[in-house]
Every structure is written in C-alpha cells, then in structure tokens.
C-alpha positions in Angstrom: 53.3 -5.3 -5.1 49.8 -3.7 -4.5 50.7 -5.1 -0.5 54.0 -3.4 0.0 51.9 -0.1 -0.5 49.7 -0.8 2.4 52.2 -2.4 4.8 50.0 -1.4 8.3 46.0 -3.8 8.5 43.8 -1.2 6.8 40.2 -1.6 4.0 43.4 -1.6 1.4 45.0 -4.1 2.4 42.0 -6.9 3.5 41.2 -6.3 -0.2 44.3 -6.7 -1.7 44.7 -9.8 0.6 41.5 -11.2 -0.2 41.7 -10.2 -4.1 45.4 -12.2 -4.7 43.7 -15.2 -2.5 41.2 -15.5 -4.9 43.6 -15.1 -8.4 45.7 -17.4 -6.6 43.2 -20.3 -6.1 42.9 -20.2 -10.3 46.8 -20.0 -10.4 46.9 -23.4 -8.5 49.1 -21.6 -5.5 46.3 -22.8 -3.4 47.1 -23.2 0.0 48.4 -19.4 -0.4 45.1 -19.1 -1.7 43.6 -20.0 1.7 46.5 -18.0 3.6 45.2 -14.4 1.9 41.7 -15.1 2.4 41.8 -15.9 5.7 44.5 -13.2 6.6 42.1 -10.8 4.4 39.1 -11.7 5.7 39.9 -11.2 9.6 41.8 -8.1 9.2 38.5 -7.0 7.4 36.5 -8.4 10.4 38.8 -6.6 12.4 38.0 -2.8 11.0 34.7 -3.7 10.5 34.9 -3.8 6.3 31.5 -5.6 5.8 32.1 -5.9 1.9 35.6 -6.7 1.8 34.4 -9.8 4.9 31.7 -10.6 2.7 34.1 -11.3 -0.5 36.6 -12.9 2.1 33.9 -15.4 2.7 33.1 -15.8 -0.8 36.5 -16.3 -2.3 37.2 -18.5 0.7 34.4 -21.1 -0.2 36.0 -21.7 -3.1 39.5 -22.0 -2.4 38.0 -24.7 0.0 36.2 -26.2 -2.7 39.5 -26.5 -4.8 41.0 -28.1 -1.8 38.7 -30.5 -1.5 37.2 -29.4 1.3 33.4 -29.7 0.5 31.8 -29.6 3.9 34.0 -26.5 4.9 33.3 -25.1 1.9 29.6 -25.6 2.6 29.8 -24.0 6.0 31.7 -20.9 5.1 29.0 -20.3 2.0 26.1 -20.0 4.5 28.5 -17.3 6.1 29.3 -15.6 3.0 25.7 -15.9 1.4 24.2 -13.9 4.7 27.2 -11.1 4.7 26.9 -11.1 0.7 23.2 -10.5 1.1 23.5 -8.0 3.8 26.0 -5.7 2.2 23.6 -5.9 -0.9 26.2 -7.0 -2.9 23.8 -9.0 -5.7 26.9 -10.0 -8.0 28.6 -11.7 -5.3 25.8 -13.6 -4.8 25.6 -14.7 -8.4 28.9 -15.7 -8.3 28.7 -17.3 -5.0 25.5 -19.8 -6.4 27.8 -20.8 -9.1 30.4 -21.3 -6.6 28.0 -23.4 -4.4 26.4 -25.4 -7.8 30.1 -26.1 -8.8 30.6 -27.5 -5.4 27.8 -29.9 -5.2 28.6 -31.5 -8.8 32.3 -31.8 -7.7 30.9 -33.3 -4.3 28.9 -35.9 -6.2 25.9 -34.3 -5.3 24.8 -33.9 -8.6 20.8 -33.1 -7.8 21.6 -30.4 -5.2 23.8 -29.0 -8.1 21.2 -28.8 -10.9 19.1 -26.9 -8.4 21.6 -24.6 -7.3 22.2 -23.7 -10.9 18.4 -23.2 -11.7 18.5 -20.8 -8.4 21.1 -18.8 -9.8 19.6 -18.9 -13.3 16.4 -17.5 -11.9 18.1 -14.7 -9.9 19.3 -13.6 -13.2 15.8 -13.9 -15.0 14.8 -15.2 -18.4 15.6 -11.9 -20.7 19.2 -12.1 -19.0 21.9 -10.1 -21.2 24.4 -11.2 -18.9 26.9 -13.1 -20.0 29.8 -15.1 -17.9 28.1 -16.3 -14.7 25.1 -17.4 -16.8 27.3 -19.4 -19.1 28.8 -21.0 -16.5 25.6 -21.8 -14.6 24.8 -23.5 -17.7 27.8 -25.6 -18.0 27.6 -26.4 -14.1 24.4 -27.5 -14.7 25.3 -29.7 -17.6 28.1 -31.4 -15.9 25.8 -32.3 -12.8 22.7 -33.1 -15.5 25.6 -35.8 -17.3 25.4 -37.4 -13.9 22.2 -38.3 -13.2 20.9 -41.4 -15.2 17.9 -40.6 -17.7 18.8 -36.5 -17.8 21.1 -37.1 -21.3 18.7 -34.5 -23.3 18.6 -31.8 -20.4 22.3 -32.1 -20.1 22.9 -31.3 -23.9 20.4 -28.4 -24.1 22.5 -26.9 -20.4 25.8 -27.7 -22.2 24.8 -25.8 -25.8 23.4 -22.9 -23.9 26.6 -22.8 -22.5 28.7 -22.8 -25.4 26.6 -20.8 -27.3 27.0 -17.7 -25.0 30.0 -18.8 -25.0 30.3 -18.0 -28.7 28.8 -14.8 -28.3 
C-alpha cells in the first residue's frame, strides 16, 4: 500500500522497495524478496540515496543467503559493508556481521562464522545493554561452535548466553 503512495522512482519509494524486500525474505516470498531489493536498491543508486543503497545492499545479502546463494551473497556484503560504513550507519553494520556470521555457518564454513560473530560481539563491547543482535550473535556463534569437533563447551556457554538474553 505504502508503494501506491509513491507511484513515480523517488527516496520514498527505494525505501519502501527495499523495506518489503527485506520483510519478504522472513515471509518466505523470496524471490520477490530479491525483486524489491534490487528494484530498491538501483532506483536508490539512481537519485543518489546513499543510506537507502547502503540498506539495499544489506538486505540484499541476505535474501541471497536464504537463496542459497553464498558466494553472491559474499560479494554483495563487501558492497554493503563499505556503503554501510560510509553513510555511518553503525547498526546496519551490526546487523550486516550477523548477517555475514549466519552466512558462513549456513555455508559450512563454520570457523569463518565463529569469528565473524566475535567481530560483531566486539563492535558492540563487553558492557553491551543491547539486546537482539547480540543474542543472535550468540546463537550464530553456537550453531557454528556445534560444528567444529572439540568446541562442545564453547558452543553451550554461546547457546546459554543466547537464550539467556533471550529471557531477558
């Protein structure tokens, strides 16, 4: 509805675009998922929307990632990390890491996902009161740790500091 109000390419509409692409990549409409972003994210290159591009990237990686597509997915995250970063936009970033630490563990690349998870952990800092991208770092984290042969007690302590925020 929000994109019969802003018919004509305009900042409205490459968020709206790139907002429903990334609900709908949750909803499991996925390859209307990829539709939005991309249509979002090039009108947004288009009229020079640096934010809204950066977020285009973002949500893009992970539709990608839902389709299976890890090495795209992997491209297109370099792309959105450097836009994210330059528009200063910290919380995409955050969310991004997860996206990327989600992405190795799903790629079987289980090592490369407990260290993307640390990253993210570390951008957030020790004293953290934050709540949701933490928790799923942790359980990222956990998932990847239940992979790797010999990391059994890490895994549990990633997994209960997961559900324990989650309890919060």
């Amino acid at each position: 509805k929000v994109l019969d109000r802003f018919p004509d390419p305009g900042p409205e509409r490459a968020r709206a675009l790139v907002n429903r692409g990334f609900l709908r990549s949750f909803q499991g409409d996925i390859l209307d998922a990829l539709a939005d972003c991309e249509a979002g994210t090039a009108m947004a290159v288009s009229i020079g929307d640096e934010r809204t591009t950066a977020r285009g990237y973002q949500h893009t990686q992970l539709t990608l990632t839902f389709l299976g597509r890890h090495d795209e997915a992997l491209k297109v995250a370099d792309e959105a990390r450097a836009r994210l970063r330059a528009c200063g936009d910290r919380i995409g970033e955050l969310i991004l890491v997860g996206q990327l630490g989600h992405l190795h563990q799903l790629a079987g690349r289980s090592a490369e996902s407990v260290a993307t998870c640390e990253e993210g952990l570390a951008m957030l800092g020790p004293g953290s009161r934050e709540q949701w991208i933490q928790m799923y770092l942790y359980y990222i984290c956990g998932m990847a740790l239940f992979q790797l042969p010999g990391r059994e007690a890490d895994c549990e302590l990633m997994l209960r500091k997961g559900l324990a925020g989650k309890q919060e």
